[in-house]
ZAMARGU-4260 file (C-alpha; in steps of 0.2 Angstrom, whole numbers, plus 5000, padded with zeros to 4 digits):
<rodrens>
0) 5716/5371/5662 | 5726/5355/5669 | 5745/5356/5668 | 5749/5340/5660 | 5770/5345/5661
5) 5771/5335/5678 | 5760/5319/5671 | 5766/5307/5658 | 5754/5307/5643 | 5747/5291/5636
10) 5749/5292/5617 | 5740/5281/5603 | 5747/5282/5586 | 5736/5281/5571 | 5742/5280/5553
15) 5730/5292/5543 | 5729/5280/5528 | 5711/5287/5520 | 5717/5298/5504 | 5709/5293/5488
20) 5728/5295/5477 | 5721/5303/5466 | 5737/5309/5460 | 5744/5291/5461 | 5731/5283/5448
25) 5719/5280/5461 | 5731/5266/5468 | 5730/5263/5488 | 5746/5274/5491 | 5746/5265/5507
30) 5752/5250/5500 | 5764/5257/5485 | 5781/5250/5489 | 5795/5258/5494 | 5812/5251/5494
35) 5800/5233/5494 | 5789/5239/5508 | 5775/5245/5508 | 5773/5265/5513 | 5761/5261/5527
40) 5775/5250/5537 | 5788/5264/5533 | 5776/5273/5543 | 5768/5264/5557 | 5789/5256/5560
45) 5792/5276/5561 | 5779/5279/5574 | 5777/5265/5585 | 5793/5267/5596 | 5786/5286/5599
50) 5770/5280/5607 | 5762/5266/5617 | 5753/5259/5605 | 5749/5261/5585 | 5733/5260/5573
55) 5727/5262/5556 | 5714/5272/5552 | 5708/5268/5534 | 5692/5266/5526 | 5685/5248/5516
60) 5692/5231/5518 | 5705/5229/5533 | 5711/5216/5527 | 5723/5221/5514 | 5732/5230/5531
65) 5733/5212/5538 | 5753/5210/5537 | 5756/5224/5546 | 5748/5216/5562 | 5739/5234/5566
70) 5723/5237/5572 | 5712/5244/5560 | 5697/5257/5561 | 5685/5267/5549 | 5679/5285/5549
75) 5665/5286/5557 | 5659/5300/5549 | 5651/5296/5532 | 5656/5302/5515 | 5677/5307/5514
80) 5676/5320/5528 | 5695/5323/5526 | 5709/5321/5540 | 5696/5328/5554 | 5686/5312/5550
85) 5700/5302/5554 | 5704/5310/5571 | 5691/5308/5577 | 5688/5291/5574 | 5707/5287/5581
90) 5698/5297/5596 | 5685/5286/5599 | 5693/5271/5596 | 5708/5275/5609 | 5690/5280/5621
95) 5684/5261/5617 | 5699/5253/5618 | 5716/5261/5623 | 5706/5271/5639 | 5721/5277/5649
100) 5726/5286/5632 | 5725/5306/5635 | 5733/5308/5615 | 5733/5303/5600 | 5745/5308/5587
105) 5741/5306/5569 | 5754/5304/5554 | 5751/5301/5536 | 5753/5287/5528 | 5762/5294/5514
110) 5775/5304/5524 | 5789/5289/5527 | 5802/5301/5534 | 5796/5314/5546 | 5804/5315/5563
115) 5810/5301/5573 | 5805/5313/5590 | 5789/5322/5582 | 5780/5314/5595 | 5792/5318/5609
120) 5793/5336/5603 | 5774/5337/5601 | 5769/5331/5617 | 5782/5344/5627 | 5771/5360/5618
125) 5757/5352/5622 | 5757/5359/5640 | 5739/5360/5644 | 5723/5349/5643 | 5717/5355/5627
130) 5732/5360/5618 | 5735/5354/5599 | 5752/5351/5596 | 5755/5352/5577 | 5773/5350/5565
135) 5776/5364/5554 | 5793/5365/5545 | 5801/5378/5532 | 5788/5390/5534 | 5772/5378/5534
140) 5759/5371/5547 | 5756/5350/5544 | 5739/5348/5552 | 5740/5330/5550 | 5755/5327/5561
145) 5748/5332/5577 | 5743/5328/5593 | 5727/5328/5598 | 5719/5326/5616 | 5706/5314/5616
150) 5695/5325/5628 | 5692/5335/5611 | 5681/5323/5604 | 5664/5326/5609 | 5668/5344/5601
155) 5676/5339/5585 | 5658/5325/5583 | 5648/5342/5584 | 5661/5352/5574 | 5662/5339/5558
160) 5641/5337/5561 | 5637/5355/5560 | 5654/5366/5553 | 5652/5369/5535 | 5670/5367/5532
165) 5679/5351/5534 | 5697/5362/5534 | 5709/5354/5548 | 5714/5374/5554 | 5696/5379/5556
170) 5691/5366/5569 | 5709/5370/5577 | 5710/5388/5579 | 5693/5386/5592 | 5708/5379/5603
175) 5726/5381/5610 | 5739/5380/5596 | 5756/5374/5601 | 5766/5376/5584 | 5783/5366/5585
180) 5795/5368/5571 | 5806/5355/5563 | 5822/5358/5554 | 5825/5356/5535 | 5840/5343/5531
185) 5856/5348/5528 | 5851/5346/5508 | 5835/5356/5510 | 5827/5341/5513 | 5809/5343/5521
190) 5808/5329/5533 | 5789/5330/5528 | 5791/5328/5512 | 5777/5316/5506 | 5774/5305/5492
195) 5759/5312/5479 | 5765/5306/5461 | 5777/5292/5454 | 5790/5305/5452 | 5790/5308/5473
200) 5790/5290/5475 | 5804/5290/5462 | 5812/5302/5473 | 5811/5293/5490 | 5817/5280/5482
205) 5833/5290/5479 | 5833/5294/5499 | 5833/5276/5504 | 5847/5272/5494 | 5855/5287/5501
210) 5852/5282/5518 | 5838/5298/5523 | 5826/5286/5531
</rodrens>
């Protein structure tokens, strides 16, 4: 395998904004507001000084993204094929228009307060070719923040076309796993603590004021 330690990597970020919020009332959790923002800026504000460029990645009309000034791309694998689907289309858009990227690290949309050096810390364990780089924290792996090496897409097109699973882990145990672990805050704090029900948004609300973010 290539050692990618001596070479900088090239690193799109893409905003994984394709959950149905379910547990939200069906709202697009992307755009609930927080502290008069919506999530999704939180987000892609978090991420862009981490990487070389940002995108969405969100499924039916881009246009309610428009403010944020982003790029935005669909699955493009059909049905809700879960967070896989979504890497791989943040792989093949970096291939059609980002082509120096080697990486692409994903963050969910309703996360607003992970790591200001995820991407820093995930691209240093990512020391060969086809290593995945994933977060995990307080004793738990979070396959959506990752880093993903855009050589892995032709595999992960076959995977999502013939796998009878869509779960994130089972397409990444078939390669290097580099697990990096994040601290707790001093409070206990997950810094991936993310934002499922009106009681969570409640409570991130709380952190703003507190000055977590």
């Amino acid at each position: 395998m290539t050692d990618l330690t001596a070479g900088k990597k090239t690193i799109l970020g893409v905003v994984l904004a394709g959950g149905q919020s379910r547990r939200m009332g069906g709202t697009d959790k992307a755009l609930v507001p927080l502290a008069g923002r919506p999530l999704i800026a939180h987000v892609a504000g978090r991420l862009a000084p981490q990487v070389d460029a940002v995108a969405i990645n969100a499924n039916g009309d881009p246009a309610r993204f428009e403010e944020t000034a982003l790029p935005v791309f669909a699955d493009t694998v059909a049905g809700h094929a879960g967070p896989l689907a979504g890497v791989l289309a943040a792989m093949d858009h970096a291939a059609r228009h980002h082509p120096s990227v080697t990486h692409v690290a994903t963050a969910a949309t309703d996360t607003p307060f992970f790591p200001e050096d995820l991407v820093a810390r995930l691209s240093a364990a990512a020391t060969t070719a086809n290593t995945i780089a994933m977060a995990t924290s307080d004793g738990h792996r979070h396959p959506v923040f990752a880093l993903w090496p855009v050589a892995l897409a032709d595999d992960l097109g076959d995977w999502l076309e013939t796998s009878d699973t869509l779960k994130v882990m089972a397409f990444v145990q078939r390669h290097h796993l580099a697990e990096v672990d994040f601290p707790v805050g001093r409070d206990g704090t997950d810094p991936f603590f993310n934002i499922n029900t009106p009681d969570d948004l409640a409570r991130a609300e709380t952190f703003m004021r507190q000055g977590a973010a």
